[in-house]
Backbone as a printed PyTorch tensor [residue, N CA C, xyz], in Angstrom:
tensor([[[  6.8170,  16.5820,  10.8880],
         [  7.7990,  16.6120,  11.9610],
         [  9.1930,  16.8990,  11.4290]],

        [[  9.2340,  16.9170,  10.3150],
         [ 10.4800,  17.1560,   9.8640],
         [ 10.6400,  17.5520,   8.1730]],

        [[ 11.6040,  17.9020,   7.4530],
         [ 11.8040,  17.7660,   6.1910],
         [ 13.2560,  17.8450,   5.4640]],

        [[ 13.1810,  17.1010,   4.3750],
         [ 14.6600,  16.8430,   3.9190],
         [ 14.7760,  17.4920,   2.7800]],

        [[ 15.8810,  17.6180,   2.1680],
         [ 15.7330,  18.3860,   0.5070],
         [ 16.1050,  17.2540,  -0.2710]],

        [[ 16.7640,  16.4730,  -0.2210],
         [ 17.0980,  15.0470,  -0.9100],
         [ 17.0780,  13.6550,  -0.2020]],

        [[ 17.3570,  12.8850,  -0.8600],
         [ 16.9290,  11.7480,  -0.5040],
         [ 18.2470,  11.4260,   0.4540]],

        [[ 19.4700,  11.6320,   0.4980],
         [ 20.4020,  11.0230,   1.5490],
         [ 20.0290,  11.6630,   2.8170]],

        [[ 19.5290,  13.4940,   2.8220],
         [ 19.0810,  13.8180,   3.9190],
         [ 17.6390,  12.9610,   4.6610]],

        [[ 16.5400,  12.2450,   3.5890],
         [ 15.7750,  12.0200,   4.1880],
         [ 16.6530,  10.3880,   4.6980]],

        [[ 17.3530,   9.8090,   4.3730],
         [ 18.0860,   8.5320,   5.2060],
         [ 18.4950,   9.0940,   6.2170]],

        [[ 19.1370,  10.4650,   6.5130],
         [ 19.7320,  10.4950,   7.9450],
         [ 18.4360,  10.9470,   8.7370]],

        [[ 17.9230,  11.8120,   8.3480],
         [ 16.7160,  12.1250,   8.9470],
         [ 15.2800,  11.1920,   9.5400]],

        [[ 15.1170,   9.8150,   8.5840],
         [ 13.7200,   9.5720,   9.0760],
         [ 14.5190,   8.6060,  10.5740]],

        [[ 15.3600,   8.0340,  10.6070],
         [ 15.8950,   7.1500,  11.7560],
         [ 16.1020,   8.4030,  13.3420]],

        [[ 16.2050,   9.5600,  13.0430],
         [ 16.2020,  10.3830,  14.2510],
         [ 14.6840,  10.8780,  14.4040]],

        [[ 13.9160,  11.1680,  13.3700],
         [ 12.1970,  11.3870,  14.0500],
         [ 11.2370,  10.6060,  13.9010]],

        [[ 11.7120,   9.1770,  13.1950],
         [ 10.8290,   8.1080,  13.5100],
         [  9.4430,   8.8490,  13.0560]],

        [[  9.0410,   9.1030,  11.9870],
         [  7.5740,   9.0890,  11.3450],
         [  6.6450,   7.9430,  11.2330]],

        [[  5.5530,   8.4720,  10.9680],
         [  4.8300,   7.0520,  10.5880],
         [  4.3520,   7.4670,   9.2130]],

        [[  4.9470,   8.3950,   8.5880],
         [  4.3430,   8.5620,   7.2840],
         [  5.3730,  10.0500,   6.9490]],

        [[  5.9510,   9.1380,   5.3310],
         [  6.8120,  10.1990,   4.2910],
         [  5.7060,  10.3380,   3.5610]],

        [[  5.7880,  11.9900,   3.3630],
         [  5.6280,  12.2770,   1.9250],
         [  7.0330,  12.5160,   0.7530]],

        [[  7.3160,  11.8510,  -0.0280],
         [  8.0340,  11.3290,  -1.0620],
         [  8.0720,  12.0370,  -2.5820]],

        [[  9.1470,  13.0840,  -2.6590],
         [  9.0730,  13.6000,  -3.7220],
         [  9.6780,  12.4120,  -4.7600]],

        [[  9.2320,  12.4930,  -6.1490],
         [  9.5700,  11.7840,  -7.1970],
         [ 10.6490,  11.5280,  -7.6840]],

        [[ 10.9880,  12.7860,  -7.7920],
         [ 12.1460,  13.8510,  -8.8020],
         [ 12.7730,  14.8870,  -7.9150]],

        [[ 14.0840,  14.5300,  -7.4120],
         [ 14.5890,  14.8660,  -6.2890],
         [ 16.3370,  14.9500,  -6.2950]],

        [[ 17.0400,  15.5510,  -5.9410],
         [ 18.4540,  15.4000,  -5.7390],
         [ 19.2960,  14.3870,  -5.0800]],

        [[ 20.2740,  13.9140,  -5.5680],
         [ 20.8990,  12.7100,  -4.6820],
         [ 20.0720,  11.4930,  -5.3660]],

        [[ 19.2770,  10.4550,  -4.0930],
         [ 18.7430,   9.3960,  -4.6930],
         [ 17.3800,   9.7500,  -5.1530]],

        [[ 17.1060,   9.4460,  -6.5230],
         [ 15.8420,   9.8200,  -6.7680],
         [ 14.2880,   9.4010,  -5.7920]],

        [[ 13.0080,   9.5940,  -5.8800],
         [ 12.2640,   8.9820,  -4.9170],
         [ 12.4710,   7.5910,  -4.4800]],

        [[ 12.1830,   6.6730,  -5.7090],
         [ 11.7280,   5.6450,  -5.8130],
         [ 13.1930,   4.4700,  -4.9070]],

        [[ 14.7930,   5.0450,  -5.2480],
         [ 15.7040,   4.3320,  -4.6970],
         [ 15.9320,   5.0410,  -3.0000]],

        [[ 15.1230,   6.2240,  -2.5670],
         [ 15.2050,   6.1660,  -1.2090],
         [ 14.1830,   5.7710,  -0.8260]],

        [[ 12.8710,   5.5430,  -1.2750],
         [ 11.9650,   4.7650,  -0.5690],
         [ 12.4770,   3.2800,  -0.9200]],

        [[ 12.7390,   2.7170,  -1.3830],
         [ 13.7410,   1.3710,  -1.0580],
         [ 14.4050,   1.2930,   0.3070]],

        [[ 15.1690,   2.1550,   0.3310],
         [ 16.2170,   2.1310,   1.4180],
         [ 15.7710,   2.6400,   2.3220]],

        [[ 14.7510,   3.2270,   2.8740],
         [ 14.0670,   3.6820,   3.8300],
         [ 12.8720,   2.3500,   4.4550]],

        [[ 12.7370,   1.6940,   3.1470],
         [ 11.5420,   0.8250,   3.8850],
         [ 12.4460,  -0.7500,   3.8240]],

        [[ 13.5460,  -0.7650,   4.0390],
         [ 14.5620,  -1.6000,   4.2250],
         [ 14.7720,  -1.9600,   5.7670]],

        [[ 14.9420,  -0.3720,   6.4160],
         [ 15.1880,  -0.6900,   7.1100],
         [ 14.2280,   0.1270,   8.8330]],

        [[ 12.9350,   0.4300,   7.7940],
         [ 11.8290,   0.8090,   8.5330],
         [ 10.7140,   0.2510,   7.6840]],

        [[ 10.2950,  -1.3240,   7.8330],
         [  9.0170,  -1.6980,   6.7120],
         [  7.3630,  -1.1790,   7.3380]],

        [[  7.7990,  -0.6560,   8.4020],
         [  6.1130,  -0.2240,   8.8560],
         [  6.1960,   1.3730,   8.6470]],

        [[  6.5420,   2.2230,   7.9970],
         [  7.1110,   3.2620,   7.2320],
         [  5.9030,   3.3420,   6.4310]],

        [[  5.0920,   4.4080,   6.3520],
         [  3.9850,   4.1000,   4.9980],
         [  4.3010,   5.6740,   4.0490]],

        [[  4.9200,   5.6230,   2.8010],
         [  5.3940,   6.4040,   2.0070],
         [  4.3460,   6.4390,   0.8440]],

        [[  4.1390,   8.0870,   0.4010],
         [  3.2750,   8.2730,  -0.0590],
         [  4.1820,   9.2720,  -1.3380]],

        [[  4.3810,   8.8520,  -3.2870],
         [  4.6390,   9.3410,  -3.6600],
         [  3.8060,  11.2730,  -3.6240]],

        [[  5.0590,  11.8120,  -4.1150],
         [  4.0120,  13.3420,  -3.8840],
         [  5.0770,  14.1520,  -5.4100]],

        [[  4.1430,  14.2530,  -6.3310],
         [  4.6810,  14.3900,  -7.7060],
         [  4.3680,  15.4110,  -8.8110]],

        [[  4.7590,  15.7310,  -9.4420],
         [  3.7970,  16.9180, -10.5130],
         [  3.9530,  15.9090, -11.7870]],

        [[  4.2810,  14.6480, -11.3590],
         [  4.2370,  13.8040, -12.5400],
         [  3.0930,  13.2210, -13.0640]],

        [[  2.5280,  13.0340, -13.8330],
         [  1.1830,  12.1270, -14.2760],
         [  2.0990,  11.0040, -14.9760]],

        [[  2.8690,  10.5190, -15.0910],
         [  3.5460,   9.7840, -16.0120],
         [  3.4050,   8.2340, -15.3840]],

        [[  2.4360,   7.1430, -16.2560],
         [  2.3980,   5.7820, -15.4480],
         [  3.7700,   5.2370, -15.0720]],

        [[  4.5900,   5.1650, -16.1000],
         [  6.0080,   4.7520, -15.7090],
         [  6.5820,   5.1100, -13.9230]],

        [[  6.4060,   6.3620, -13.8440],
         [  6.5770,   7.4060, -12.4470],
         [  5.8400,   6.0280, -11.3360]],

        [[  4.2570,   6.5210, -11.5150],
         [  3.6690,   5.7380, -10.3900],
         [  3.6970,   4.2690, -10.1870]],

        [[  4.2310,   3.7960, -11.2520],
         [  4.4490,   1.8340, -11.0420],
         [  5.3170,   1.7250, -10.5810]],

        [[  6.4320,   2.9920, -11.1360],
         [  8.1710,   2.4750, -10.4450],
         [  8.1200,   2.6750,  -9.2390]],

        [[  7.2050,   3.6750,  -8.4410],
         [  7.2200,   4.2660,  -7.1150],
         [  6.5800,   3.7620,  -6.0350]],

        [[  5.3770,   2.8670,  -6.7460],
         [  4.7240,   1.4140,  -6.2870],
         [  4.8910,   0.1110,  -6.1110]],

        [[  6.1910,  -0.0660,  -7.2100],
         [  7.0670,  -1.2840,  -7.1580],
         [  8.3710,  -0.8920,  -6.1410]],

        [[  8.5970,   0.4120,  -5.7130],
         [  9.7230,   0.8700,  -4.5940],
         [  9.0280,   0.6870,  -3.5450]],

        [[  7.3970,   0.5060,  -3.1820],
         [  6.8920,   0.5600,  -1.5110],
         [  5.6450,   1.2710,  -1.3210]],

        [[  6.1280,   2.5880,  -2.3460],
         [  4.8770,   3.7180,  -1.7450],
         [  3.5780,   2.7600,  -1.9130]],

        [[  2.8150,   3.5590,  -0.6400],
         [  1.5240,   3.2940,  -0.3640],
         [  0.4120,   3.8500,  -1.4920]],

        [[  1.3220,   5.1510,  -1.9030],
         [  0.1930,   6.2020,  -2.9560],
         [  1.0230,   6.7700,  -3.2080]],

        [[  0.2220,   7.6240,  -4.3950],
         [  1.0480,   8.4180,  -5.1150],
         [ -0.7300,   9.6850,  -5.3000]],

        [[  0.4770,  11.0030,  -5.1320],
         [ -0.5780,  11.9680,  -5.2180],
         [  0.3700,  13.4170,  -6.2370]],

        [[ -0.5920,  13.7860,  -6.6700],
         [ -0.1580,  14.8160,  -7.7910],
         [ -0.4080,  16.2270,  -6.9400]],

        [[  0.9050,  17.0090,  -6.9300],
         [  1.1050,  18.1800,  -6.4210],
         [ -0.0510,  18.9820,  -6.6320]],

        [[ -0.6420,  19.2770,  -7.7480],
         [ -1.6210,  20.1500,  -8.5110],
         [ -2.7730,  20.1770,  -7.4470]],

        [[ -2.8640,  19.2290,  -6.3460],
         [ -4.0570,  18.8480,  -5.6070],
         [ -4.2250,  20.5300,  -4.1370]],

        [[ -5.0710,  20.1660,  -4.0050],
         [ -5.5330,  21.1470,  -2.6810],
         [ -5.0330,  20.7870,  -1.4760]],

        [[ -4.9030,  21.5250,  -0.6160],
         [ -4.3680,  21.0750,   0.7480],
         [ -5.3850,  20.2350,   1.1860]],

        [[ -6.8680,  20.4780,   0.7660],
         [ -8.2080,  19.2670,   1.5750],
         [ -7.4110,  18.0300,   0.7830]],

        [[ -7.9800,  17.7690,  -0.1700],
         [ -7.3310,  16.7160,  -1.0570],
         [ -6.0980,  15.3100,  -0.4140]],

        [[ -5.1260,  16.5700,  -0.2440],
         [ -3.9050,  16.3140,  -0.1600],
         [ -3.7180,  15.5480,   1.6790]],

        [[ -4.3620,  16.1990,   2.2830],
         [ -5.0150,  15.6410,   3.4520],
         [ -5.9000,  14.3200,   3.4240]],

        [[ -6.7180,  14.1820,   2.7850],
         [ -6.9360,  13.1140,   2.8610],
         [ -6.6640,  12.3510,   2.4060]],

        [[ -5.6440,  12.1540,   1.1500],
         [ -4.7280,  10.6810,   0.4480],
         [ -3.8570,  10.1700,   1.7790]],

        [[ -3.3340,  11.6730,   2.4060],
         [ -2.4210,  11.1910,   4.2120],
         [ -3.1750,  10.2440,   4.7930]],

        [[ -4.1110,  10.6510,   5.0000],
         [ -5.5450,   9.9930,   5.8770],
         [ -5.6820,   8.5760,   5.5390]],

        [[ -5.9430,   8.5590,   4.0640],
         [ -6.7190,   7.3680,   3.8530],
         [ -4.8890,   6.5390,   3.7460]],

        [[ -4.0510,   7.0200,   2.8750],
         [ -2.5390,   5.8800,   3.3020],
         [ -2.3080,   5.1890,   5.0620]],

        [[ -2.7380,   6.4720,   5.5810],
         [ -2.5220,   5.9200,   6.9720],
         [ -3.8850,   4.8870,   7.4540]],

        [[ -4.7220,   4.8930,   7.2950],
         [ -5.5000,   3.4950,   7.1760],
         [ -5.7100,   2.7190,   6.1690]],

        [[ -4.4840,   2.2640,   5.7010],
         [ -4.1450,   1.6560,   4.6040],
         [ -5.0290,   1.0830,   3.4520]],

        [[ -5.3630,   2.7080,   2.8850],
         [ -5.8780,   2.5270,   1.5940],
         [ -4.9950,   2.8880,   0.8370]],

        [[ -5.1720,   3.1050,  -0.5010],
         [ -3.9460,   3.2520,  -1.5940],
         [ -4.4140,   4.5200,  -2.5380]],

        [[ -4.1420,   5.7490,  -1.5320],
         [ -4.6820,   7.3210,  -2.5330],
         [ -3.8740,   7.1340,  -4.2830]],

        [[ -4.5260,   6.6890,  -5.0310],
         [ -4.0770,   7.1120,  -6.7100],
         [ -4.7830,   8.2010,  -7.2670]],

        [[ -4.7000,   9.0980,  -8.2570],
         [ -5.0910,   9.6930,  -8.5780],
         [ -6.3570,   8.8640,  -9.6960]],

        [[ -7.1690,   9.6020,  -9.9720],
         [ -8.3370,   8.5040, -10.5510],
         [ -7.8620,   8.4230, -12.0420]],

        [[ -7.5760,   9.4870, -12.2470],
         [ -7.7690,   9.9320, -13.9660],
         [ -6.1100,   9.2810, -14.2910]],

        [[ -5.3280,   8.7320, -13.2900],
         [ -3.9140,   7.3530, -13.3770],
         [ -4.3340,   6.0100, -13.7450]],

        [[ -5.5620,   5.3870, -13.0010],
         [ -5.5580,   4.7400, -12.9380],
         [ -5.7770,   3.8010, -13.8890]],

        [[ -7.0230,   3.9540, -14.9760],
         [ -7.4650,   3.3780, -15.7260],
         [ -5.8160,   2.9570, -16.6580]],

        [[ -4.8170,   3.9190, -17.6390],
         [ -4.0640,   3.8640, -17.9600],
         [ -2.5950,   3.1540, -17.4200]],

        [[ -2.3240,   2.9980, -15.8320],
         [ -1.9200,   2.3370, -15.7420],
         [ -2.0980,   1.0060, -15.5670]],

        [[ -3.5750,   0.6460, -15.3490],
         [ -3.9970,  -0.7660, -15.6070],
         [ -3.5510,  -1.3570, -16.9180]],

        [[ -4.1860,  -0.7490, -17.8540],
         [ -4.0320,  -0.8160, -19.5000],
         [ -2.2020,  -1.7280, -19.7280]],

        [[ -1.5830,  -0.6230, -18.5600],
         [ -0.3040,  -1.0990, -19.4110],
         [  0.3210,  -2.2700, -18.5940]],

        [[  0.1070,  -2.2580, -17.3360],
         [  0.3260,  -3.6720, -16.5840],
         [ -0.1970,  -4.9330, -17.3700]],

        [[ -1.6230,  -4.9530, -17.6470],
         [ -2.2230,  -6.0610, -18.6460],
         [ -1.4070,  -5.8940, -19.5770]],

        [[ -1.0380,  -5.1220, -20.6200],
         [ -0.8950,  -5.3920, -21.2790],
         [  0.9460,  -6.1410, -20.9450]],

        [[  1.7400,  -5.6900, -20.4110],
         [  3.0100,  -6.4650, -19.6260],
         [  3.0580,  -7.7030, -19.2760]],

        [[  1.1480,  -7.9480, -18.3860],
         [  1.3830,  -9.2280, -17.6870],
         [  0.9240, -10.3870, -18.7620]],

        [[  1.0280, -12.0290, -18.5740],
         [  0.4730, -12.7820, -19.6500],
         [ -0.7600, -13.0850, -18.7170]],

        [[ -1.6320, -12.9530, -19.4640],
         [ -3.5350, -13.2480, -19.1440],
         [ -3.0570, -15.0290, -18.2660]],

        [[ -3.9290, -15.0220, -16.9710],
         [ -3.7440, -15.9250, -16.3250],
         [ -4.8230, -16.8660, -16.8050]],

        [[ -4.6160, -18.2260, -16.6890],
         [ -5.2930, -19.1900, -17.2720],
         [ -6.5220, -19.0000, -16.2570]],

        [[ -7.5550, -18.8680, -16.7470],
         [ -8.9260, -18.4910, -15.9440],
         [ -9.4110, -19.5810, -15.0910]],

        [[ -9.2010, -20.9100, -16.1330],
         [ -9.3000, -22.0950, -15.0170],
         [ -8.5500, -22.0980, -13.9390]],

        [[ -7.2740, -21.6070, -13.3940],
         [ -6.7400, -21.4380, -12.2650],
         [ -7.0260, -20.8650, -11.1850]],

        [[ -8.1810, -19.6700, -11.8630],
         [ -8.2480, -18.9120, -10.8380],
         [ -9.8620, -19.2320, -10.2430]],

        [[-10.3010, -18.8690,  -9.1920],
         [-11.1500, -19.3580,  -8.6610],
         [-12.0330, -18.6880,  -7.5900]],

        [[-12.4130, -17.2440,  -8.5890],
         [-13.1830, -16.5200,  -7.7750],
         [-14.5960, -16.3050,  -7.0690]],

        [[-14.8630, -16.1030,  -5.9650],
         [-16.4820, -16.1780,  -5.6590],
         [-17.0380, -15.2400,  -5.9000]],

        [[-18.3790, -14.9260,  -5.6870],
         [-18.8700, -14.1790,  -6.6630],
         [-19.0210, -12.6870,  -6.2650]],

        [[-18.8950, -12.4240,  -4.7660],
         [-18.9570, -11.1810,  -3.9450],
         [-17.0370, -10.9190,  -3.8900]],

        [[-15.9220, -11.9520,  -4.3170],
         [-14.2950, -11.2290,  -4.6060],
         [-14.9730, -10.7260,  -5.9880]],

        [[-15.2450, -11.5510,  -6.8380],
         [-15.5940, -10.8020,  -7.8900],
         [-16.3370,  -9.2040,  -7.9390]],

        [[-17.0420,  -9.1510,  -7.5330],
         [-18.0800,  -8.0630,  -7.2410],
         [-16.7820,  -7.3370,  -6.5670]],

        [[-15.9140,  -7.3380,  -5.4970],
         [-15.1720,  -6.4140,  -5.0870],
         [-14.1000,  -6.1870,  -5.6940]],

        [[-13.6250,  -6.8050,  -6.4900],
         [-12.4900,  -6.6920,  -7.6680],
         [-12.8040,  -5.7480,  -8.9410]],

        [[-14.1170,  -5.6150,  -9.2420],
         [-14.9250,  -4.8400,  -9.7640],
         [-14.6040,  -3.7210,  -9.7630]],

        [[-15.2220,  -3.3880,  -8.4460],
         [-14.9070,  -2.1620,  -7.6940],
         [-14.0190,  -1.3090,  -7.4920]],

        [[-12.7240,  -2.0330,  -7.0500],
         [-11.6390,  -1.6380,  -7.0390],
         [-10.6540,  -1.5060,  -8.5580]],

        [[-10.9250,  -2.3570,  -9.6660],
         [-11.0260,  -1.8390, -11.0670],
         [-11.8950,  -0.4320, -11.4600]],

        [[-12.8370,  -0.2690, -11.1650],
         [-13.2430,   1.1730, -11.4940],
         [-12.8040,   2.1760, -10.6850]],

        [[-11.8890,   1.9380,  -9.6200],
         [-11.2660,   3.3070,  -8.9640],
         [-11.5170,   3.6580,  -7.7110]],

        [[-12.7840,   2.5000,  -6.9590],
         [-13.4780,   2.8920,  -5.3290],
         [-11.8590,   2.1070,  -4.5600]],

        [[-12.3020,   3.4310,  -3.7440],
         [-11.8690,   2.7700,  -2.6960],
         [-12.2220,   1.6670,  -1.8170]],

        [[-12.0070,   1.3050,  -0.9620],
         [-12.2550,   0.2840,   0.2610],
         [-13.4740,   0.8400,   0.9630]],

        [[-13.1860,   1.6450,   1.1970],
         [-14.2060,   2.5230,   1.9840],
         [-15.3430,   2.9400,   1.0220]],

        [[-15.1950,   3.1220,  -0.1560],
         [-16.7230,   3.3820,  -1.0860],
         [-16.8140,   2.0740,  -1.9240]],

        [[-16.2020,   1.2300,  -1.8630],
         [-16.2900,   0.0350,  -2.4220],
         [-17.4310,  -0.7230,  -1.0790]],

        [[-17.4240,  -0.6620,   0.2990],
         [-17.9940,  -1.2840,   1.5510],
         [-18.9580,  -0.3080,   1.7050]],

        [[-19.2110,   1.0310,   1.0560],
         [-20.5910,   1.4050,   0.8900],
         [-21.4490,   1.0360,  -0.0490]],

        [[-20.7050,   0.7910,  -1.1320],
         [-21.8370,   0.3330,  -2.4610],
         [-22.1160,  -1.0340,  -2.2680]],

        [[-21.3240,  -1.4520,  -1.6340],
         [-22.0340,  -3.2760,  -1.7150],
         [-22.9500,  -3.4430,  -0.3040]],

        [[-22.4110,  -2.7020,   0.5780],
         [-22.6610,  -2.9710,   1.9100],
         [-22.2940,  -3.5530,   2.8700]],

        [[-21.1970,  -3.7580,   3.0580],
         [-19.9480,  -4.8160,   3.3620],
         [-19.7330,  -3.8170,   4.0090]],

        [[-19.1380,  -4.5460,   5.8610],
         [-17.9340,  -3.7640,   6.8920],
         [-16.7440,  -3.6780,   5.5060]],

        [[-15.8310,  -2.5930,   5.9850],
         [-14.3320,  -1.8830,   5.5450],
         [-13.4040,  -3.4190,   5.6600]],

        [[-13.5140,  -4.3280,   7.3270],
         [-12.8030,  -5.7440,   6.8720],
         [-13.0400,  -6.3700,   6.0530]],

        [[-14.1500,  -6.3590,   6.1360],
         [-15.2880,  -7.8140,   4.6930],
         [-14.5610,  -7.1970,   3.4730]],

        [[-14.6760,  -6.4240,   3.0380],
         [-13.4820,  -5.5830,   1.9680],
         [-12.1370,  -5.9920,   1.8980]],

        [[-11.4400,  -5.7380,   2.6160],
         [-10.3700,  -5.8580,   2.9780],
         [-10.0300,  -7.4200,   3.0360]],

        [[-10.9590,  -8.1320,   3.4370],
         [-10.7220,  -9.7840,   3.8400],
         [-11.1680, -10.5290,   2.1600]],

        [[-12.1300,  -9.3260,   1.4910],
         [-11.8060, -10.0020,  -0.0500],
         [-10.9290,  -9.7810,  -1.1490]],

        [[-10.3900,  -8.3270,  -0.6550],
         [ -9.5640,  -8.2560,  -1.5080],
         [ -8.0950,  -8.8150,  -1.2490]],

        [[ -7.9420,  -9.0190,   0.1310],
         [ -6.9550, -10.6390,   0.3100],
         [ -6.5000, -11.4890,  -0.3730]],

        [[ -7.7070, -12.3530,  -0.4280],
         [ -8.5270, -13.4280,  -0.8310],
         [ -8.0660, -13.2260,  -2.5070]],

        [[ -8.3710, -12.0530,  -2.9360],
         [ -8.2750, -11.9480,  -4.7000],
         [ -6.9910, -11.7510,  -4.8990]],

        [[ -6.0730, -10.5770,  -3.9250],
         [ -4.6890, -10.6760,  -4.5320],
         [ -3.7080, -11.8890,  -4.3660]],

        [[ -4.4010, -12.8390,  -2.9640],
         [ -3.8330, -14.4950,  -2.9010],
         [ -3.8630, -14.9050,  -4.2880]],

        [[ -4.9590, -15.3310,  -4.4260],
         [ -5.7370, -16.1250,  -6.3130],
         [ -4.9670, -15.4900,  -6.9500]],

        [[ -4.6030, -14.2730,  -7.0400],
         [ -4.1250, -13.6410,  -8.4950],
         [ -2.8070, -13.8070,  -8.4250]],

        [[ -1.9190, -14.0140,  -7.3480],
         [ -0.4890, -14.1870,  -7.0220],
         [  0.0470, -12.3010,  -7.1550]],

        [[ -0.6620, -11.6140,  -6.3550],
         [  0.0770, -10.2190,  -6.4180],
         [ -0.4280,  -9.7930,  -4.8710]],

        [[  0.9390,  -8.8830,  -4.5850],
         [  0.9190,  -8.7900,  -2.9820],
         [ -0.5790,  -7.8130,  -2.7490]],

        [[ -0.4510,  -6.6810,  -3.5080],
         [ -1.4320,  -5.9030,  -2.8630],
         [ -1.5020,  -4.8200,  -4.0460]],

        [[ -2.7030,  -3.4060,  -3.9130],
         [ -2.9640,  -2.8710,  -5.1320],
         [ -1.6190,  -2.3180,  -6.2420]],

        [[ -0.9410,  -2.0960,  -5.5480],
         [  0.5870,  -0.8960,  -6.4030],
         [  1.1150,  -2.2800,  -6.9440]]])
């Protein structure tokens, strides 16, 4: 519905066409991605922003995940592709690129301090879906392989980011 070339244009811009979904360049003029999706989901938090990058760089997708975005997707992708990370952000899944993910796990663990295991207190089907979502499924192929409705999913991985003290996947 619209498009900006920098980030102060996309502040004047998303408050006159009211979107329900940015796509979010990285590396941009004015405010870089990550400080206008701040200020965009400040003062629009049902806003679902989706980095859109030629970056592979983990640093890129944590900072842009710790700013809001829902996902982050690499330019290099196909218009099918690229369509459906829209798709699946807008029923709030979290499009990452796969071949990101493993590596930015790596470096979060290695950032965060290992939680005392006795604290935590998982059952055995969060477990099984924590799994899942560690190897890269989505919600939606995570509730095909186990066999679980998309909520039952959704209502465990709740449940696990409660226990773990983290809001949600980014």
């Amino acid at each position: 519905c619209g498009e900006a070339a920098s980030g102060h244009e996309a502040l004047e811009l998303v408050p006159k066409l009211k979107p329900d979904l940015v796509l979010m360049d990285v590396h941009m003029s004015g405010f870089d991605g990550s400080t206008t999706t701040r200020l965009l989901l400040e003062s629009n938090p049902s806003l679902k922003i989706v980095a859109w990058t030629v970056s592979d760089s983990g640093d890129d997708l944590l900072r842009m995940m710790h700013a809001g975005c829902v996902g982050y997707v690499l330019k290099d992708v196909g218009p099918e592709e690229l369509h459906r990370a829209l798709r699946a952000a807008l029923n709030s899944e979290t499009p990452v690129p796969r071949r990101m993910i493993l590596g930015v796990l790596r470096r979060v663990a290695q950032q965060a301090p290992p939680p005392a295991l006795t604290d935590i207190a998982l059952t055995s089907r969060e477990l099984q879906v924590l799994r899942g979502l560690a190897r890269g499924l989505t919600t939606k192929r995570i509730s095909q392989e186990f066999g679980l409705a998309i909520p039952t999913v959704e209502t465990h991985l709740s449940h696990v980011y409660r226990k773990l003290g983290v809001g949600n996947r980014g």
